[in-house]
N, CA, C and O atoms as a Tripos MOL2 file, in Angstrom:
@<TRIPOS>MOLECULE
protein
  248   247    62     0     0
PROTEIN
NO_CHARGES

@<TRIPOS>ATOM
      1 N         -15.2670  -20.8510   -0.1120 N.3       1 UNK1
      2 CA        -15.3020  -19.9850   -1.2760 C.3       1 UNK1
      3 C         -14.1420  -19.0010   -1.2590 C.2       1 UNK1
      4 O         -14.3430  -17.9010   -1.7720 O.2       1 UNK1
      5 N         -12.8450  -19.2900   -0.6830 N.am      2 UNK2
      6 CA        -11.8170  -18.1980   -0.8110 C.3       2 UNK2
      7 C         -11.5440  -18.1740   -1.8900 C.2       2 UNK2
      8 O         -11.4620  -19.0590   -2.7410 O.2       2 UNK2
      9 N         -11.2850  -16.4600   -1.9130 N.am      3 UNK3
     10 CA        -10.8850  -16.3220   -3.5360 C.3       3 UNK3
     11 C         -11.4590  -16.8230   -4.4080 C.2       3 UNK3
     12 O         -10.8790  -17.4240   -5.3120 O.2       3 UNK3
     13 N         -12.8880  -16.6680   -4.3210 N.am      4 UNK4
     14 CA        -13.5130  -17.0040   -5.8050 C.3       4 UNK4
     15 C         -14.7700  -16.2540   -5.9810 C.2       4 UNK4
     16 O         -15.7870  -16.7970   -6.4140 O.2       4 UNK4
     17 N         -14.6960  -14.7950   -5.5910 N.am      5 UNK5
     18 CA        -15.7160  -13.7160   -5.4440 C.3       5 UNK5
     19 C         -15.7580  -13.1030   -6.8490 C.2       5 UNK5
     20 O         -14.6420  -12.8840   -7.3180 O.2       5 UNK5
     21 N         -16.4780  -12.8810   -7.3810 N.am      6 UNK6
     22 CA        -16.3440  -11.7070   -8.8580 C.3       6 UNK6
     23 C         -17.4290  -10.9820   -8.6160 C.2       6 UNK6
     24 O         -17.3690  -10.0330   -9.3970 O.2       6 UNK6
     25 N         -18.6530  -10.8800   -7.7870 N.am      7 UNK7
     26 CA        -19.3950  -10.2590   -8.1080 C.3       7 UNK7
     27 C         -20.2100  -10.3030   -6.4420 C.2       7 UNK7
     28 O         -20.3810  -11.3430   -5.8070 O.2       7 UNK7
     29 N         -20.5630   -9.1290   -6.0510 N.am      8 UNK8
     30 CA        -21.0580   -8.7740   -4.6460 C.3       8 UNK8
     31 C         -22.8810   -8.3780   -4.4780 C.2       8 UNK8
     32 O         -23.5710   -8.2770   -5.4920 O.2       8 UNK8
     33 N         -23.3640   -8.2230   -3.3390 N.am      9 UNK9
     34 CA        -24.6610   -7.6640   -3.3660 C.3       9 UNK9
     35 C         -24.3700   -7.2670   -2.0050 C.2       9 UNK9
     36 O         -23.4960   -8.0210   -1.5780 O.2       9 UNK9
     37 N         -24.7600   -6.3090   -1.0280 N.am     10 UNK10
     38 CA        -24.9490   -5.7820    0.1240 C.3      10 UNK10
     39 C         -26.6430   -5.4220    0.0210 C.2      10 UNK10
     40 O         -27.2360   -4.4050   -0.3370 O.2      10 UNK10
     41 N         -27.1960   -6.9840    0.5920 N.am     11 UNK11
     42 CA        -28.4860   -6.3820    0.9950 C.3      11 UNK11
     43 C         -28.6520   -6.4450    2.3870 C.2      11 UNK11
     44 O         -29.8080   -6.8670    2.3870 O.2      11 UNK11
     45 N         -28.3980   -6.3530    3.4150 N.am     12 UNK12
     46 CA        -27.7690   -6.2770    4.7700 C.3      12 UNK12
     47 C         -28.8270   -5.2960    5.2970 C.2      12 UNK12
     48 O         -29.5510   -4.8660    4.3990 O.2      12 UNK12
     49 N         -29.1490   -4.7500    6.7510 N.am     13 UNK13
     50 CA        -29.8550   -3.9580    7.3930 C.3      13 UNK13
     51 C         -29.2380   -2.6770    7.0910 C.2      13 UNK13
     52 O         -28.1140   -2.5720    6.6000 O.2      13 UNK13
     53 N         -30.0520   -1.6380    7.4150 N.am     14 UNK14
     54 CA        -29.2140   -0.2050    6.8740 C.3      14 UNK14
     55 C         -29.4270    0.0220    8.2880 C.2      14 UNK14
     56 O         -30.2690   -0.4230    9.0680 O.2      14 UNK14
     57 N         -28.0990    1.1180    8.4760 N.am     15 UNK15
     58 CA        -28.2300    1.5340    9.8510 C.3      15 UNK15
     59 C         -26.8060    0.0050   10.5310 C.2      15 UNK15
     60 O         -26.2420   -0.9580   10.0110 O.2      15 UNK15
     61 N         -26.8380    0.7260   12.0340 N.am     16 UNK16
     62 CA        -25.7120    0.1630   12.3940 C.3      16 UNK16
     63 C         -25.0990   -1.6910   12.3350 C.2      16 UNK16
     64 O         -25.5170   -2.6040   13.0480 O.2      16 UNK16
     65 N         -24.2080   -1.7630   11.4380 N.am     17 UNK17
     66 CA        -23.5000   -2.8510   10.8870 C.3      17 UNK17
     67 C         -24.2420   -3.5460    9.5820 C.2      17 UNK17
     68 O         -24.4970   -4.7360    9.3980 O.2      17 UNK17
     69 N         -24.5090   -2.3660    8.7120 N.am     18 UNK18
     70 CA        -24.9380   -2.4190    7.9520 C.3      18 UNK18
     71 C         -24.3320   -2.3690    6.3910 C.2      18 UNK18
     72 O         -24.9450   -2.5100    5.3320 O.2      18 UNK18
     73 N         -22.7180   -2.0850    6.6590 N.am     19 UNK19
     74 CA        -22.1130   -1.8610    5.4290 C.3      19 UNK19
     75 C         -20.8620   -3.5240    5.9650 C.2      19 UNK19
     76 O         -20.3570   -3.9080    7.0200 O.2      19 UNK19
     77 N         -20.8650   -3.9710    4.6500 N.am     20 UNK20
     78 CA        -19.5490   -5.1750    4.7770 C.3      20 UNK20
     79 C         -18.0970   -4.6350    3.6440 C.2      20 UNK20
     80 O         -17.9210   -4.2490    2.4890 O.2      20 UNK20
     81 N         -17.0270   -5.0360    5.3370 N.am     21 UNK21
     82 CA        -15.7000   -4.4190    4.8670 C.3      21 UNK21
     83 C         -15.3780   -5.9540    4.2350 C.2      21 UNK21
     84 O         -15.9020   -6.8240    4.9310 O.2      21 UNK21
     85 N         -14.7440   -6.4040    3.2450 N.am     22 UNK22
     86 CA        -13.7810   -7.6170    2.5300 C.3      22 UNK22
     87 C         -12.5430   -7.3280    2.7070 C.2      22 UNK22
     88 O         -12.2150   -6.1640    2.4800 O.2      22 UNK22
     89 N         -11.5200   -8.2890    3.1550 N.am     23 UNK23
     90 CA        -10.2280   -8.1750    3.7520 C.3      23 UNK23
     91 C          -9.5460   -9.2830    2.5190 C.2      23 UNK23
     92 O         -10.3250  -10.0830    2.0010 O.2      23 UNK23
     93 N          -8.3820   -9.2800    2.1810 N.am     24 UNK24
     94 CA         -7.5790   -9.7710    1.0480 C.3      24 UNK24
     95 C          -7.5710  -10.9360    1.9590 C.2      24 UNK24
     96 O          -8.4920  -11.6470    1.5590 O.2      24 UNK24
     97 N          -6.9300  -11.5770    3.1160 N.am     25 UNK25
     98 CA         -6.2800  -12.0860    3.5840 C.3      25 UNK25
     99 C          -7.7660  -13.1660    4.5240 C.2      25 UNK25
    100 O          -8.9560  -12.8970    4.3600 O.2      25 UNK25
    101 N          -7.2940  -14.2430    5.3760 N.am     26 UNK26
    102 CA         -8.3050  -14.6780    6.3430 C.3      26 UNK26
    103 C          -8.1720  -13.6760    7.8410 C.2      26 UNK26
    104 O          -7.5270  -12.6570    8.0900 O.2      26 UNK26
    105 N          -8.7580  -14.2010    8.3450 N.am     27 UNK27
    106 CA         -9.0690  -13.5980    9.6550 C.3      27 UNK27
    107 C          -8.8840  -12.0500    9.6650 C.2      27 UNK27
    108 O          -8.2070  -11.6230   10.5990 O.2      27 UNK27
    109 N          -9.3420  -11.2020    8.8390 N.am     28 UNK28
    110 CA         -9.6550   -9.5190    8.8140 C.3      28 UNK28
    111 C          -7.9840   -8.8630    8.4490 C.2      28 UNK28
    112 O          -7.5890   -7.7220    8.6880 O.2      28 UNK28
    113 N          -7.2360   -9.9640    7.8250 N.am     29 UNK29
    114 CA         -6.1980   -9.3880    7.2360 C.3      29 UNK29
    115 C          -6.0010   -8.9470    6.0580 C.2      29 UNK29
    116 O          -6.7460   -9.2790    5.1360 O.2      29 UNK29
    117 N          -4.7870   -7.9850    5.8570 N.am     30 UNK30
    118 CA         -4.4950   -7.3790    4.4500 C.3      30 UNK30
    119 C          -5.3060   -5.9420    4.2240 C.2      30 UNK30
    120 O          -5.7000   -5.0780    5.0070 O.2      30 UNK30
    121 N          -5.3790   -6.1370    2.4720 N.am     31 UNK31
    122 CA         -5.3690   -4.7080    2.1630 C.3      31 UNK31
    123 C          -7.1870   -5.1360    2.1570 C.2      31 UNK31
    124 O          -7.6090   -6.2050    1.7160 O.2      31 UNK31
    125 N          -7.9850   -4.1380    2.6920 N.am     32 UNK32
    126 CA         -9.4770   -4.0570    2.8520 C.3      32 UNK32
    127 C         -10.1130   -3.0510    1.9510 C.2      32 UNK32
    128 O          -9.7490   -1.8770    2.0230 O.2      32 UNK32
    129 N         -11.2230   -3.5000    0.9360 N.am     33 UNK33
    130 CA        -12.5600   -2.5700    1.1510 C.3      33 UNK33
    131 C         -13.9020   -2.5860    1.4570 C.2      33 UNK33
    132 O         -14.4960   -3.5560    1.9270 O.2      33 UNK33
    133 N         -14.3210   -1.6480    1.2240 N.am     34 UNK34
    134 CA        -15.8980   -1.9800    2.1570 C.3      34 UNK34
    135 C         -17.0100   -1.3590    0.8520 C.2      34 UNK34
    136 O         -16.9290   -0.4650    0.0090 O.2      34 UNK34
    137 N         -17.9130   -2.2550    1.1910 N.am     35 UNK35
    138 CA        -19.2670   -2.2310    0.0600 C.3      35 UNK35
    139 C         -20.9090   -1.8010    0.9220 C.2      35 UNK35
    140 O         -21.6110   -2.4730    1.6780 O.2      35 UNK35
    141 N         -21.0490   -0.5150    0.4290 N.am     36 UNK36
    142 CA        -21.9180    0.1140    1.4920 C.3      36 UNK36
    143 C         -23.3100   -1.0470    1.3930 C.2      36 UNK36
    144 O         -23.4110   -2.0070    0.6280 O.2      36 UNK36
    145 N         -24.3280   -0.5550    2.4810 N.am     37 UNK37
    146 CA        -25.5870   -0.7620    2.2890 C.3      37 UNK37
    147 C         -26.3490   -0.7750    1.4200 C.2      37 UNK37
    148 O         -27.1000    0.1980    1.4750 O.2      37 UNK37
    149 N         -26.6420   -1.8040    0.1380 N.am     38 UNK38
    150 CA        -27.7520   -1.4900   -0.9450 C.3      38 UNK38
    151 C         -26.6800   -1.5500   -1.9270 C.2      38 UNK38
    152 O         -27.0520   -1.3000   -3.0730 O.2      38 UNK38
    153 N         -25.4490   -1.8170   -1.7780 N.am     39 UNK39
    154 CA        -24.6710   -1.7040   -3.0420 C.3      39 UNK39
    155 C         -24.9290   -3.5870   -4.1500 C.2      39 UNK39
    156 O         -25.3980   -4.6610   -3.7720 O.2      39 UNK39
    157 N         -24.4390   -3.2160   -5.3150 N.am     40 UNK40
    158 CA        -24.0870   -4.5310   -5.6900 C.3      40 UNK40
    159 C         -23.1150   -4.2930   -7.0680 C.2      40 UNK40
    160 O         -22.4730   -3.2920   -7.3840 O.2      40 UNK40
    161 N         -23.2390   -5.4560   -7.6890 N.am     41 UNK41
    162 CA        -22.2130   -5.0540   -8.9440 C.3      41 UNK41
    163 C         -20.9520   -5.9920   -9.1420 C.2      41 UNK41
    164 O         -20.5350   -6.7480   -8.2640 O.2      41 UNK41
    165 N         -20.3550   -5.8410  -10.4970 N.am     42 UNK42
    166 CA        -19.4970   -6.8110  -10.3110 C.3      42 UNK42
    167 C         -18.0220   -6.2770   -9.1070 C.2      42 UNK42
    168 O         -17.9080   -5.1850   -8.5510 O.2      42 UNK42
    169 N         -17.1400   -7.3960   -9.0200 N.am     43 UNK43
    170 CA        -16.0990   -6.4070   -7.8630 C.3      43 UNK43
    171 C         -14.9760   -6.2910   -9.1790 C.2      43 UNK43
    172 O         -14.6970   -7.1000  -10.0640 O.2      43 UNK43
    173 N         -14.5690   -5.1770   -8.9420 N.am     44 UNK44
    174 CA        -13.4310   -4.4790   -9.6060 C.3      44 UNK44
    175 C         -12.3980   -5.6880   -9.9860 C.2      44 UNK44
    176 O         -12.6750   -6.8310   -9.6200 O.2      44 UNK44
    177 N         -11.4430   -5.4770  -10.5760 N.am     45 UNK45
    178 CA        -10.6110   -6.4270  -11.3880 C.3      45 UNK45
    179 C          -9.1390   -6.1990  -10.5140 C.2      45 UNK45
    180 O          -8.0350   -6.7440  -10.5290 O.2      45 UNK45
    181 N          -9.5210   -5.5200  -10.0500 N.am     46 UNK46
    182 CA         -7.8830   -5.2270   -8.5580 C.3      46 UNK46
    183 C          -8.4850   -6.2960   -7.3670 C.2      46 UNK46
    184 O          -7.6360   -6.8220   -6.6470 O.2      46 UNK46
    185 N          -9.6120   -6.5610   -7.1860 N.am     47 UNK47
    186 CA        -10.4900   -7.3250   -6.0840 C.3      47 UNK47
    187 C         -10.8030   -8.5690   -6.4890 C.2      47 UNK47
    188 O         -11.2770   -9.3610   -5.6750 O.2      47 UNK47
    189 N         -10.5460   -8.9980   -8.0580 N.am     48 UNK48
    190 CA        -11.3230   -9.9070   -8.4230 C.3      48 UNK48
    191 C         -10.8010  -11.3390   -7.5410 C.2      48 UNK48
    192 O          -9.5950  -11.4440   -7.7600 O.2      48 UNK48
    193 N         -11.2900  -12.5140   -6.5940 N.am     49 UNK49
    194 CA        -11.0650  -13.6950   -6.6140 C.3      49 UNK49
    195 C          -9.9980  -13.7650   -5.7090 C.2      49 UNK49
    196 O          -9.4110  -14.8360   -5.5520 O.2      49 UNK49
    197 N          -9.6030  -12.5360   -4.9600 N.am     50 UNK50
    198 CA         -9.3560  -12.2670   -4.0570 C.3      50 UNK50
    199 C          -9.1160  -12.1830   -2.2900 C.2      50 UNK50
    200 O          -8.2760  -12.1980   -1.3910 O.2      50 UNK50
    201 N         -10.4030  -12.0970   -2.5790 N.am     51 UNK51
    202 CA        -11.1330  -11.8500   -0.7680 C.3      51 UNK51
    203 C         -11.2650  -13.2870    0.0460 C.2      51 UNK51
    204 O         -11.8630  -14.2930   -0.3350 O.2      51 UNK51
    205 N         -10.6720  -13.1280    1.0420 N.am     52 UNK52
    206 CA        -10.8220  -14.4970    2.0500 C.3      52 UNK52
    207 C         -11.4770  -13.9700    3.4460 C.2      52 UNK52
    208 O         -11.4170  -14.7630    4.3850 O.2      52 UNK52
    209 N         -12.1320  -12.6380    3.6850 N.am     53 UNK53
    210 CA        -12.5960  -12.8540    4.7150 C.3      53 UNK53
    211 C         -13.8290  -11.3650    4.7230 C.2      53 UNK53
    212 O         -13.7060  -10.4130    3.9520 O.2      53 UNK53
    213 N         -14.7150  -11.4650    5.5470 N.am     54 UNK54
    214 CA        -15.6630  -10.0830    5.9960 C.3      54 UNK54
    215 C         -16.0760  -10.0440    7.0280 C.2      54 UNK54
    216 O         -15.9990  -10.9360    7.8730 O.2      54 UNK54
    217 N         -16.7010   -8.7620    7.1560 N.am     55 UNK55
    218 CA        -17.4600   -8.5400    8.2490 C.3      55 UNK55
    219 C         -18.1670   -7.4590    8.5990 C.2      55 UNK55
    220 O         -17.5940   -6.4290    8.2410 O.2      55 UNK55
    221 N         -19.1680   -7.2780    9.1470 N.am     56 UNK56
    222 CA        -19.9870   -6.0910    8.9410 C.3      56 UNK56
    223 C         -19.5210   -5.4510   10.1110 C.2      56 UNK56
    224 O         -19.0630   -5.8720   11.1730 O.2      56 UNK56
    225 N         -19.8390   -3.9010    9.4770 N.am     57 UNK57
    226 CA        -19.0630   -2.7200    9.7540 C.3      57 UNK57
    227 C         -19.9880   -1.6050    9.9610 C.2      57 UNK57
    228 O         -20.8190   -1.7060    9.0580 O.2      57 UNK57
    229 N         -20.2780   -0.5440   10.7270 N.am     58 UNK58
    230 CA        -20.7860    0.0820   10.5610 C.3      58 UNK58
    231 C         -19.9350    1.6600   10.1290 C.2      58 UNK58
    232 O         -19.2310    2.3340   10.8810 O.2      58 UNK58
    233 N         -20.3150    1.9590    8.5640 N.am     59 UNK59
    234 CA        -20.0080    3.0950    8.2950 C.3      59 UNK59
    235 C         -18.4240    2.2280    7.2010 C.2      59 UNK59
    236 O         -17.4710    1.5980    7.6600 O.2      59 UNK59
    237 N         -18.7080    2.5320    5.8650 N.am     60 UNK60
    238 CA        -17.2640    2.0760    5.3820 C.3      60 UNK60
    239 C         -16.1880    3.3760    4.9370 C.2      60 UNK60
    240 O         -15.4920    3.3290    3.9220 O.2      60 UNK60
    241 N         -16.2000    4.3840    5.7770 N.am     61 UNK61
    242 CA        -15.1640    5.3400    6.0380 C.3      61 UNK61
    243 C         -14.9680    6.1170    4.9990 C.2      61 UNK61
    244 O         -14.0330    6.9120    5.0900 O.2      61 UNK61
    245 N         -15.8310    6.1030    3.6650 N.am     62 UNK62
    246 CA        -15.3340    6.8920    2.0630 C.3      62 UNK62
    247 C         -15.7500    8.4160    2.5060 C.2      62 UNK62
    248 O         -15.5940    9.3520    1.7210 O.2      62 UNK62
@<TRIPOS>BOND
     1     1     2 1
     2     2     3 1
     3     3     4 2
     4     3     5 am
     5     5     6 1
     6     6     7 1
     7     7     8 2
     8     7     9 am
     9     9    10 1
    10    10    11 1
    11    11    12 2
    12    11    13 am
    13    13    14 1
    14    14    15 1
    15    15    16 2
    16    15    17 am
    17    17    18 1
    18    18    19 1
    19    19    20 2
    20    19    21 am
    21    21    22 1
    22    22    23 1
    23    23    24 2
    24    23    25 am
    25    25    26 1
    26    26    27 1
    27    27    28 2
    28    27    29 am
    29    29    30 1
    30    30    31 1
    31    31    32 2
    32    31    33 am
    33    33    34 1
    34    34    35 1
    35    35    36 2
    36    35    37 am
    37    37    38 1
    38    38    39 1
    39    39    40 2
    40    39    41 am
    41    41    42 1
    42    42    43 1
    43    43    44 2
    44    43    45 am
    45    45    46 1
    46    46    47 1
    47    47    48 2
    48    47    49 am
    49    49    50 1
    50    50    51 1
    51    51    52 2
    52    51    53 am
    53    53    54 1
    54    54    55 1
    55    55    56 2
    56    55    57 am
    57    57    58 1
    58    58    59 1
    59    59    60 2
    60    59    61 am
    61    61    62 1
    62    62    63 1
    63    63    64 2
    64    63    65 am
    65    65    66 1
    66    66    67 1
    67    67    68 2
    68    67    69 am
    69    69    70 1
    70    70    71 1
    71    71    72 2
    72    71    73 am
    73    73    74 1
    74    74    75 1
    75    75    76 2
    76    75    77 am
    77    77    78 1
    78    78    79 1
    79    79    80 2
    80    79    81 am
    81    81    82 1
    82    82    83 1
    83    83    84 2
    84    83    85 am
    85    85    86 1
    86    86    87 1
    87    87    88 2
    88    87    89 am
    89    89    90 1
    90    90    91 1
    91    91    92 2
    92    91    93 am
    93    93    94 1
    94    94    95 1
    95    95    96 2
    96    95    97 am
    97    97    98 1
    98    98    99 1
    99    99   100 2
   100    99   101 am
   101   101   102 1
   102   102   103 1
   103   103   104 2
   104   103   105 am
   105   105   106 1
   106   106   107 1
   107   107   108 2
   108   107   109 am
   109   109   110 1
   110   110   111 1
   111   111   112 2
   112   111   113 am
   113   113   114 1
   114   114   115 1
   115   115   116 2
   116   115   117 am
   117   117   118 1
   118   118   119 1
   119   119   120 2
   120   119   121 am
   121   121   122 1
   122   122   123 1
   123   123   124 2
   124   123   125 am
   125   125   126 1
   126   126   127 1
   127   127   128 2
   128   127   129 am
   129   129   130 1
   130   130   131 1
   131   131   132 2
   132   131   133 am
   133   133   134 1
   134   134   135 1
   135   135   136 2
   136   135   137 am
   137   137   138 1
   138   138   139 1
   139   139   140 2
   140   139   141 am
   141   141   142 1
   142   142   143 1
   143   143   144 2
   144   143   145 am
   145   145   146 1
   146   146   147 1
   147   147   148 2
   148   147   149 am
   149   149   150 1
   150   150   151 1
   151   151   152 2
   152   151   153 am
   153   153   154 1
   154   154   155 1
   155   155   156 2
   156   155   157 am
   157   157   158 1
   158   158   159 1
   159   159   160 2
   160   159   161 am
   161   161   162 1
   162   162   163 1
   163   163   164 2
   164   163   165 am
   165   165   166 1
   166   166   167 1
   167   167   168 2
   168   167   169 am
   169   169   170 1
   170   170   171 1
   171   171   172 2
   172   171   173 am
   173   173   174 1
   174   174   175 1
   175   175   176 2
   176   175   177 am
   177   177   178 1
   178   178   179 1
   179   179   180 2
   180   179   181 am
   181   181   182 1
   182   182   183 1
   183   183   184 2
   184   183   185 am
   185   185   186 1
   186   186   187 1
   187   187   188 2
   188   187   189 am
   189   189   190 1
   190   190   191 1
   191   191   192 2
   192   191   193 am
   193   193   194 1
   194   194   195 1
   195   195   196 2
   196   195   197 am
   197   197   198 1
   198   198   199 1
   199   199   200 2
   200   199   201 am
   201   201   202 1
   202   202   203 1
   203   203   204 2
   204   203   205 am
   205   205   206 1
   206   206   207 1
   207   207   208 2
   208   207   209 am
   209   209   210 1
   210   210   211 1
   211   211   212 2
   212   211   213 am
   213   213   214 1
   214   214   215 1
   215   215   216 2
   216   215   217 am
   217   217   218 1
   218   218   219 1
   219   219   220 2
   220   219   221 am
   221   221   222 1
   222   222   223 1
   223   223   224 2
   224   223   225 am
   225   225   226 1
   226   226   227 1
   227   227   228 2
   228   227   229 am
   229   229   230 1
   230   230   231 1
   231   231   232 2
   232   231   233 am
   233   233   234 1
   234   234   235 1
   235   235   236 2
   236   235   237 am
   237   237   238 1
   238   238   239 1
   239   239   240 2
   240   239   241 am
   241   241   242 1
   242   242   243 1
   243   243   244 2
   244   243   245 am
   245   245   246 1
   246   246   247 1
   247   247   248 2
@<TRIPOS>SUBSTRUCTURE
     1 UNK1         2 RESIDUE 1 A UNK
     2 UNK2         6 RESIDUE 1 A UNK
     3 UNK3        10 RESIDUE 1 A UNK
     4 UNK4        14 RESIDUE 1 A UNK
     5 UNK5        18 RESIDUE 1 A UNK
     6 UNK6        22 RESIDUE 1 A UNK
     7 UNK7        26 RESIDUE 1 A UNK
     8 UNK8        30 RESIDUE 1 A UNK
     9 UNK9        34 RESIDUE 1 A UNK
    10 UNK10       38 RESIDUE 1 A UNK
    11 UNK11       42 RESIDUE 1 A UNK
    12 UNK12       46 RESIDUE 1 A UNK
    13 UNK13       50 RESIDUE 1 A UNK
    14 UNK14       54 RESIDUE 1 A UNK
    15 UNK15       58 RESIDUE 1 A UNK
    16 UNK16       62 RESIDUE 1 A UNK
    17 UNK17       66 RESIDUE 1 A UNK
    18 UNK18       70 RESIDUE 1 A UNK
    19 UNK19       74 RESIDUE 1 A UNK
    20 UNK20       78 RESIDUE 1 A UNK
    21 UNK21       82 RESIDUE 1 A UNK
    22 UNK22       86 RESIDUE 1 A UNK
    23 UNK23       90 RESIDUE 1 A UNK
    24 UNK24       94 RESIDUE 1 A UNK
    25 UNK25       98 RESIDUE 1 A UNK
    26 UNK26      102 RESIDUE 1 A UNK
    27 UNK27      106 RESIDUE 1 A UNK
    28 UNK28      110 RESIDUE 1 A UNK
    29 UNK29      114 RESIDUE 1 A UNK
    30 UNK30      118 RESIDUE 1 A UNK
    31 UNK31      122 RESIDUE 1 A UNK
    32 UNK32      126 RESIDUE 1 A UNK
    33 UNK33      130 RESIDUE 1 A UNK
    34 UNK34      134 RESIDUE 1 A UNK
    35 UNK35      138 RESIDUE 1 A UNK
    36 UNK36      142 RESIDUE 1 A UNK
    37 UNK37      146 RESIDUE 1 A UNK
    38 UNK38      150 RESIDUE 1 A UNK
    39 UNK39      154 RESIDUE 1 A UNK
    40 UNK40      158 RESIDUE 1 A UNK
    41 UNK41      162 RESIDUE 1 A UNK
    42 UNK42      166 RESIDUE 1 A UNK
    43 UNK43      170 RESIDUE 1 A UNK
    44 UNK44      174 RESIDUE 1 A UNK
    45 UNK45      178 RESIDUE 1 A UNK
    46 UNK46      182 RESIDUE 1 A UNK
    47 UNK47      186 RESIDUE 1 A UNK
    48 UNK48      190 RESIDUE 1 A UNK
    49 UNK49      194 RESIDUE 1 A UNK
    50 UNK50      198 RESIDUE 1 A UNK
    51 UNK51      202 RESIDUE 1 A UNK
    52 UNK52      206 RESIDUE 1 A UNK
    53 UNK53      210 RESIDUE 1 A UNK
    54 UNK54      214 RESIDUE 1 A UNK
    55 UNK55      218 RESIDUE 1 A UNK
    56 UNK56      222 RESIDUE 1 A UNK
    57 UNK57      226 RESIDUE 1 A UNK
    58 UNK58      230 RESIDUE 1 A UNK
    59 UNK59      234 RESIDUE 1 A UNK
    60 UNK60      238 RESIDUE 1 A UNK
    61 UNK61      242 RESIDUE 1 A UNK
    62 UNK62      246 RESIDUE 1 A UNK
């Protein structure tokens, strides 16, 4: 599914590694953001179809 994301859900554990960072690139490269715990929604149009990689994170740094 690279690059073919438009729309996210973070239903994930709350608490530690509970928020997922998305990286532009594969293997945790490029420009990154992170989608807290409980979030969802479509992804922004700078992000759209984009993303080739994640990983859970604890705490997405905002």
């Amino acid at each position: 599914m690279n690059d073919k994301a438009s729309a996210y859900w973070n239903n994930g554990y709350s608490g530690s590694l509970g928020d997922v960072r998305v990286y532009e690139n594969i293997n945790y490269g490029g420009a990154s953001t992170c989608a807290p715990n409980g979030s969802r929604g479509n992804i922004p149009w700078e992000w759209n179809d984009r993303i080739s990689s994640h990983k859970w994170v604890t705490g997405c740094g905002f």
